[in-house]
C-alpha positions in Angstrom: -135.8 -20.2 104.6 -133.1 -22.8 106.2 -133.6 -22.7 109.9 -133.4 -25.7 111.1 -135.6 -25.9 115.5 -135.3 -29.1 117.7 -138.1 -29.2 120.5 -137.3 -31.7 123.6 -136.0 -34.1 120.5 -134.8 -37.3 122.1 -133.3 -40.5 120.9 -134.0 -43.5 122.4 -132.5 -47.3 121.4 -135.0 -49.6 123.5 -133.6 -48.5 127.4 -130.8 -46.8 126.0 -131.2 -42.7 126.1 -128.9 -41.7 123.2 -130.4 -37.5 123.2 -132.2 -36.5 125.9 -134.3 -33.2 125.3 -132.4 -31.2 122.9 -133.1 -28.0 122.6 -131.7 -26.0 119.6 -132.6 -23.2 116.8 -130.3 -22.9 114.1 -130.7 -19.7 112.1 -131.2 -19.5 108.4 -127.6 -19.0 106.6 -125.5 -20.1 110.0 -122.7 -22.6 110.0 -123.3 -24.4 113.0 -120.5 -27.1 114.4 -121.6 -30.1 116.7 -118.1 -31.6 118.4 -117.7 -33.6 121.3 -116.3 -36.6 122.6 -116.8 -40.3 120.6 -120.2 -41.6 121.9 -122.1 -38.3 122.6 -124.4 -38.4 119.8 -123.3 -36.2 117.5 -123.9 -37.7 114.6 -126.9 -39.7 115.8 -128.3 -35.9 116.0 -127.4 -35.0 112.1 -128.9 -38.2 111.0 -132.0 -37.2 112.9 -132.0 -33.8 111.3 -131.5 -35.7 107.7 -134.3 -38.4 108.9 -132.0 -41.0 108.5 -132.8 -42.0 112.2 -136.5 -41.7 113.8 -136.8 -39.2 116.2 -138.1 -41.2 119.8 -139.7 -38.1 121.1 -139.7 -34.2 120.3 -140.0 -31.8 117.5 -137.9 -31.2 114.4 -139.0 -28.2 111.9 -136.6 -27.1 109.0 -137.8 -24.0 107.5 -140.8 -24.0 109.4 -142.0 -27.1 108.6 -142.4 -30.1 111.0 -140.6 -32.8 109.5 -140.5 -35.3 112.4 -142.4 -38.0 109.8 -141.4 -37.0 106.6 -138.9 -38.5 104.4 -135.3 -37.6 103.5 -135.8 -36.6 100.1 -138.5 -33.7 101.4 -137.1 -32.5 103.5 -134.8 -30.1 101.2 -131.7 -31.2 102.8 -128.4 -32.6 101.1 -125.9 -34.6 103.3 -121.9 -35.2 102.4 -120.3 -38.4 104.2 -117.5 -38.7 105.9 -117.2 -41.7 103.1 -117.1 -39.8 99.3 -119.6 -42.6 98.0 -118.7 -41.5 94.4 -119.8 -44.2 91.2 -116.1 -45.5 90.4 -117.6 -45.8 86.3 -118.7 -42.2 86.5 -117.0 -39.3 85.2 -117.2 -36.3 87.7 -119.6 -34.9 86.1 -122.2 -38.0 85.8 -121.5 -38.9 89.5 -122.5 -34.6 90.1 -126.1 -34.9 87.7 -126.6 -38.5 89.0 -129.0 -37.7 91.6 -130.7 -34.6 89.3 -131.2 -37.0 86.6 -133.0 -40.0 88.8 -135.2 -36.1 89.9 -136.1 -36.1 86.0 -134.6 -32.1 85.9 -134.1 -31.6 82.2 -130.2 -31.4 80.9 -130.4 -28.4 80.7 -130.8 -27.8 84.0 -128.4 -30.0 85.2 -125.7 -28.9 82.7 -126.3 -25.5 84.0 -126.3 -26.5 88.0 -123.0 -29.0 87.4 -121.0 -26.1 85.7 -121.9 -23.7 88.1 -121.2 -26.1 91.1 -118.0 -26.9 89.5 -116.5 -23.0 89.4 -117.7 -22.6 92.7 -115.6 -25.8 93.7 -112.7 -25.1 91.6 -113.6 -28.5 89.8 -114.4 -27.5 86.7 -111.3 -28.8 85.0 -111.6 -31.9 86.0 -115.5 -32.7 84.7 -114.6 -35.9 82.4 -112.1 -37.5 85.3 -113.2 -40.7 86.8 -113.3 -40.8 90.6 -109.9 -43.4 90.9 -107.7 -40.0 89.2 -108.3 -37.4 91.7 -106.8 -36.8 95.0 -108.6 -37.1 98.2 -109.6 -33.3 98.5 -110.9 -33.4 94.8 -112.9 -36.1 95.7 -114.6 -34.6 98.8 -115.2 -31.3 96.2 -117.0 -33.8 93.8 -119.1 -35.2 96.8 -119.9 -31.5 97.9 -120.9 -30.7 94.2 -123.1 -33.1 94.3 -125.1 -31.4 97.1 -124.7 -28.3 95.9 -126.7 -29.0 92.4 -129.7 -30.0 94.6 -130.1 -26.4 96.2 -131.1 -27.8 99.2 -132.3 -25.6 102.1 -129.6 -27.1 104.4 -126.3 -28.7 104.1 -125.4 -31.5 106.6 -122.1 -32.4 106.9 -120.7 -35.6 108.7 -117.5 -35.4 110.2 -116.4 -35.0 105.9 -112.9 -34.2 106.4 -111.7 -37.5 108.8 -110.1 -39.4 105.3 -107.7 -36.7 104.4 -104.3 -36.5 105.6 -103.5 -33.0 108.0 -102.3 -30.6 105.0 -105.3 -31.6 103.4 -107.5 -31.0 106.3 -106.4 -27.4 106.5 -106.3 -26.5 102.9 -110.7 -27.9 102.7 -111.0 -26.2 106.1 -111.0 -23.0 104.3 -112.6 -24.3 100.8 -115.4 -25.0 103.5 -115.8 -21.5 105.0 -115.2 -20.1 101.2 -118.1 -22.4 100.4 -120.5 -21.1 102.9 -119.8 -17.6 102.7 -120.3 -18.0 98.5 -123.6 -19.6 99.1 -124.9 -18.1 102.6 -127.0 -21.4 102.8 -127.5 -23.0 106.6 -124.2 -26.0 107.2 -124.3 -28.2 110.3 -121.0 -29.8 110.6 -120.0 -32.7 112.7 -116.9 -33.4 114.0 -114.4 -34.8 116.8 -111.7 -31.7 115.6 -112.2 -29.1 117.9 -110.1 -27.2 115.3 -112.3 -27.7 112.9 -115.0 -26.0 115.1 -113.0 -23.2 116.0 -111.8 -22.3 112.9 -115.3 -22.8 110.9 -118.4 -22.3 113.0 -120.4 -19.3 113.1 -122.1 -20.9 116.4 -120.6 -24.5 118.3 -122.9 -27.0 119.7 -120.8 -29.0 122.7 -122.3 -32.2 123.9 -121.7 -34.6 126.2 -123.4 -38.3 127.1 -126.7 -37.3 125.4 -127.3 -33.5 126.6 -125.8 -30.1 124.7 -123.4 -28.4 127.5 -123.0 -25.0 125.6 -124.2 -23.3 122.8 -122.0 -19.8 121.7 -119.3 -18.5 119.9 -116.5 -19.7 119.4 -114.7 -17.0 121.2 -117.3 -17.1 124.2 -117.0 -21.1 125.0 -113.2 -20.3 124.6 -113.4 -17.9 127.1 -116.5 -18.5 129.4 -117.0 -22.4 129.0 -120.0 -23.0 131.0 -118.7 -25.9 132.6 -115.3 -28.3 133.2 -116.0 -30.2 130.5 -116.7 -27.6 127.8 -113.7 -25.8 129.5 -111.3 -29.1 128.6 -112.6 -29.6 125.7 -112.4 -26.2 124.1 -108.4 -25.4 123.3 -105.7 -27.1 122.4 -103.6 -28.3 123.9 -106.2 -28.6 127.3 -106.6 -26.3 130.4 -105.0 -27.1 133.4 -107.4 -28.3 136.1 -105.9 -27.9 139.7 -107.4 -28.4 143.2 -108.0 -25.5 145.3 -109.4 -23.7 148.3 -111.4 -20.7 148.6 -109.7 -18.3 150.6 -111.6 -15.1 149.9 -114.0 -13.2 147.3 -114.2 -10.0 147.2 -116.0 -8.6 144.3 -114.6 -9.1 141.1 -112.0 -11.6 143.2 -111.2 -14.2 144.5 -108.2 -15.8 146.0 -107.4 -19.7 146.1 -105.3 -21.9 147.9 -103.7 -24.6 146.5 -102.8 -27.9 147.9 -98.8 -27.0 148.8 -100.2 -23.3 149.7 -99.7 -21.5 147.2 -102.3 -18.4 146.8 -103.5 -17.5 143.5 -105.3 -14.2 142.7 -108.3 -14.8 140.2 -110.8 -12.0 138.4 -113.5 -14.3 139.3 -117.1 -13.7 140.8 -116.9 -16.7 143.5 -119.5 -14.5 145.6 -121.9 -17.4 146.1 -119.4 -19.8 147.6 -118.5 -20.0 151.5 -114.9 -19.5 152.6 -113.0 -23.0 152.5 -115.0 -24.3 149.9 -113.0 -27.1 147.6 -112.7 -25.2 143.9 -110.9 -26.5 140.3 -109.0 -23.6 139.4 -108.3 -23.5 135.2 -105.1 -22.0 133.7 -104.8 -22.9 130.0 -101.6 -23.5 128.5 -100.9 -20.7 126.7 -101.7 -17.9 129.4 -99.1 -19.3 132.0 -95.9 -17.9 131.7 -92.0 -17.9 133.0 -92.6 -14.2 133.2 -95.1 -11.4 133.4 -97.4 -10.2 136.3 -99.6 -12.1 138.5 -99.5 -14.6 140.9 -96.3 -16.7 140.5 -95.7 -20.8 140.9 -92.4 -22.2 140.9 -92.3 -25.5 138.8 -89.7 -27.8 138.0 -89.5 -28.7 134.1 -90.2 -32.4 133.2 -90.5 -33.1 129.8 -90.2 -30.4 126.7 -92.2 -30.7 123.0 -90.2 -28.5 120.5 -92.7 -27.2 117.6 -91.1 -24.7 116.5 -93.2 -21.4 117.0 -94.1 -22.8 120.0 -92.5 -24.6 123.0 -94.6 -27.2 125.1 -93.1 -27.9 128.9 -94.6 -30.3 131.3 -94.2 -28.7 134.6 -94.1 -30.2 138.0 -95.5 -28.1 141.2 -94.9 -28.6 144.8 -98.2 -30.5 146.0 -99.9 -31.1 142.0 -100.5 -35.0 141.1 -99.9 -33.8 137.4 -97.4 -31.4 135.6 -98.7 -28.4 134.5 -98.9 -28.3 130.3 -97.4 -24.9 130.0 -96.8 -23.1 126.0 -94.0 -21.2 125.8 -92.3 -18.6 122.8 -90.8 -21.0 120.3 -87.8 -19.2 121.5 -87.7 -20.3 125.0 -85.8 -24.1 125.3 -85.8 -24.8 129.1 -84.1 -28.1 129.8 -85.6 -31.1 131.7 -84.5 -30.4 135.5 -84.7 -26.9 135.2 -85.9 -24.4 137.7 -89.3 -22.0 136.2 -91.4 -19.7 137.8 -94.8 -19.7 136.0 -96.6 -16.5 136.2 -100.6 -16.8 136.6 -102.3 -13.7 135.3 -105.3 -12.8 137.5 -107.6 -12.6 134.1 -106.5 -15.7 132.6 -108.0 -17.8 135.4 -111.0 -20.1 135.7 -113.2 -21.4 138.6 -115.4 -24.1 139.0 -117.7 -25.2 141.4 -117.6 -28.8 142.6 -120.8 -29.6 140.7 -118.2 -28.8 137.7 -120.1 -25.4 136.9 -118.1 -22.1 136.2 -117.9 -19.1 138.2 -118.4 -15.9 136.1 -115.4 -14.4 135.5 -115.0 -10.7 135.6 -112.0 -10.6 132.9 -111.1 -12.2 129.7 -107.7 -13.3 128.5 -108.2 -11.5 125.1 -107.1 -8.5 127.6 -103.8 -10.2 128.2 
């Protein structure tokens, strides 16, 4: 078994609340993601599940045993830095048995574990290299291998990919998710990339100052964030948050006003607020439009990012403090000064409350 359960775990640093009741069950054999901003604890939460920090109050259990008081070593966990830490005067394949030998395993064993962790890493060739000739990405491997040969029950990984340049980045990003769907063990993965989260986890962890915000899919905090924050922070480039009105909710709608007045028609549940209640309304980049159906916005194009496959304008709006980030076909090149009309597909639209809580929306934009 790998699960890993927290129970009201909090951190505390004198008056400082660091975690504050965390509440979380990670299932055997899932890759889990925590991301969030710099500051939220992310990592302070890993190092609590390693026991690397003390937990201040609360429960930790990996595979059903409580574990709050009992060292790292028993806990049949293996942890990979965001540093490599490999011996510079070991071959790859000493720096790999190092910590099987101090372990007393017989060579045997650890010839056996270091081969097989090598094939699985694609390292094999490079067993009698020292550390200072291999490349970045061969290095993480060897660092990885060398959790691997343990067996441990669960993998913790902290932010490992934040030395590598961007090319690298994506080619380990799958070596990762080949990794954990080779050895089905449990991976909790930190990092600030919400790329990274997106394109790895089985489950994402969001938090925030301390507290988890959501806990889903990657697909359902994509498309029903609980919140503003986890809205914002999910997506790239980030939603579009615009003042509104409530002018009416009818079912499965609602329609908003915007400062300039502008009506926009969302497939949102705003049922529980009154008429004239103040509202964010979320578009994210890449649902708005200079055609389509929906409610329509004329803008006024500011600034343009060429990518290539895709096209980013900056949009201004009659009565908006900021420009609307709007993603366009790679095709489309509209020119600073130029007139758009921006259309706002009913089931691409968000609503939040003014305590920053979503509305339940009644659509999804995978429908688009």
């Amino acid at each position: 078994m790998g699960d890993v359960l927290l129970k009201g775990v909090q951190k505390s640093y004198g008056t400082t609340h660091v975690l504050k009741n965390i509440d979380l069950a990670i299932r055997e054999g899932e890759f889990v993601v925590f991301v969030g901003p710099s500051g939220c604890g992310k990592s302070t939460l890993l190092r609590m599940i390693a026991g690397l920090e003390d937990i201040t109050a609360g429960e930790l259990s990996i595979a059903g045993r409580v574990v709050n008081d009992v060292p790292p070593a028993e806990r049949g966990i293996a942890m990979v830095f965001q540093s490599y830490a490999l011996y510079p005067h070991m071959d790859l394949r000493e720096n790999m048995a190092f910590g099987l030998e101090l372990a007393k395993v017989s060579r045997s064993e650890i010839d056996s574990a270091v081969n097989q962790a090598a094939k699985v890493l694609r390292i094999d060739h490079l067993l009698e290299r020292k550390p200072k000739d291999l490349s970045g990405g061969q290095r993480q491997r060897v660092a990885i291998g060398r959790a691997i040969v343990r067996k441990p029950q669960v993998f913790l990984f902290d932010e490992p990919l934040s030395n590598l340049d961007a090319a690298l980045r994506v080619e380990m990003r799958y070596e990762f998710a080949k990794l954990h769907d080779t050895l089905k063990t449990t991976m909790i993965y930190v990092t600030h990339d919400q790329v990274e989260a997106m394109t790895l986890a089985d489950r994402i962890v969001v938090l925030s100052a301390g507290k988890l915000e959501h806990v889903g899919s990657p697909l359902e905090l994509y498309e029903h964030p609980k919140n503003k924050f986890v809205a914002g922070f999910i997506g790239s480039p980030q939603m579009n948050f615009v003042p509104c009105t409530l002018v009416a909710s009818e079912g499965k709608q609602s329609r908003v006003k915007l400062v300039a007045g502008q009506e926009i028609v969302c497939d949102v549940d705003c049922s529980g607020a009154a008429r004239g209640a103040e509202l964010t309304l979320g578009l994210r980049p890449e649902h708005l439009s200079g055609a389509g159906s929906g409610s329509a916005l004329d803008a006024t194009v500011q600034f343009v990012e060429t990518l290539g496959s895709a096209t980013q304008a900056y949009c201004e709006v009659p009565g908006l403090d900021k420009p609307l980030s709007v993603t366009l076909d790679g095709r489309q090149r509209p020119k600073r000064g130029e007139a758009i009309r921006l259309s706002v597909p009913s089931n691409a639209a968000y609503l939040f409350a003014a305590d920053d809580s979503a509305f339940a929306r009644t659509a999804t934009a995978g429908a688009l």
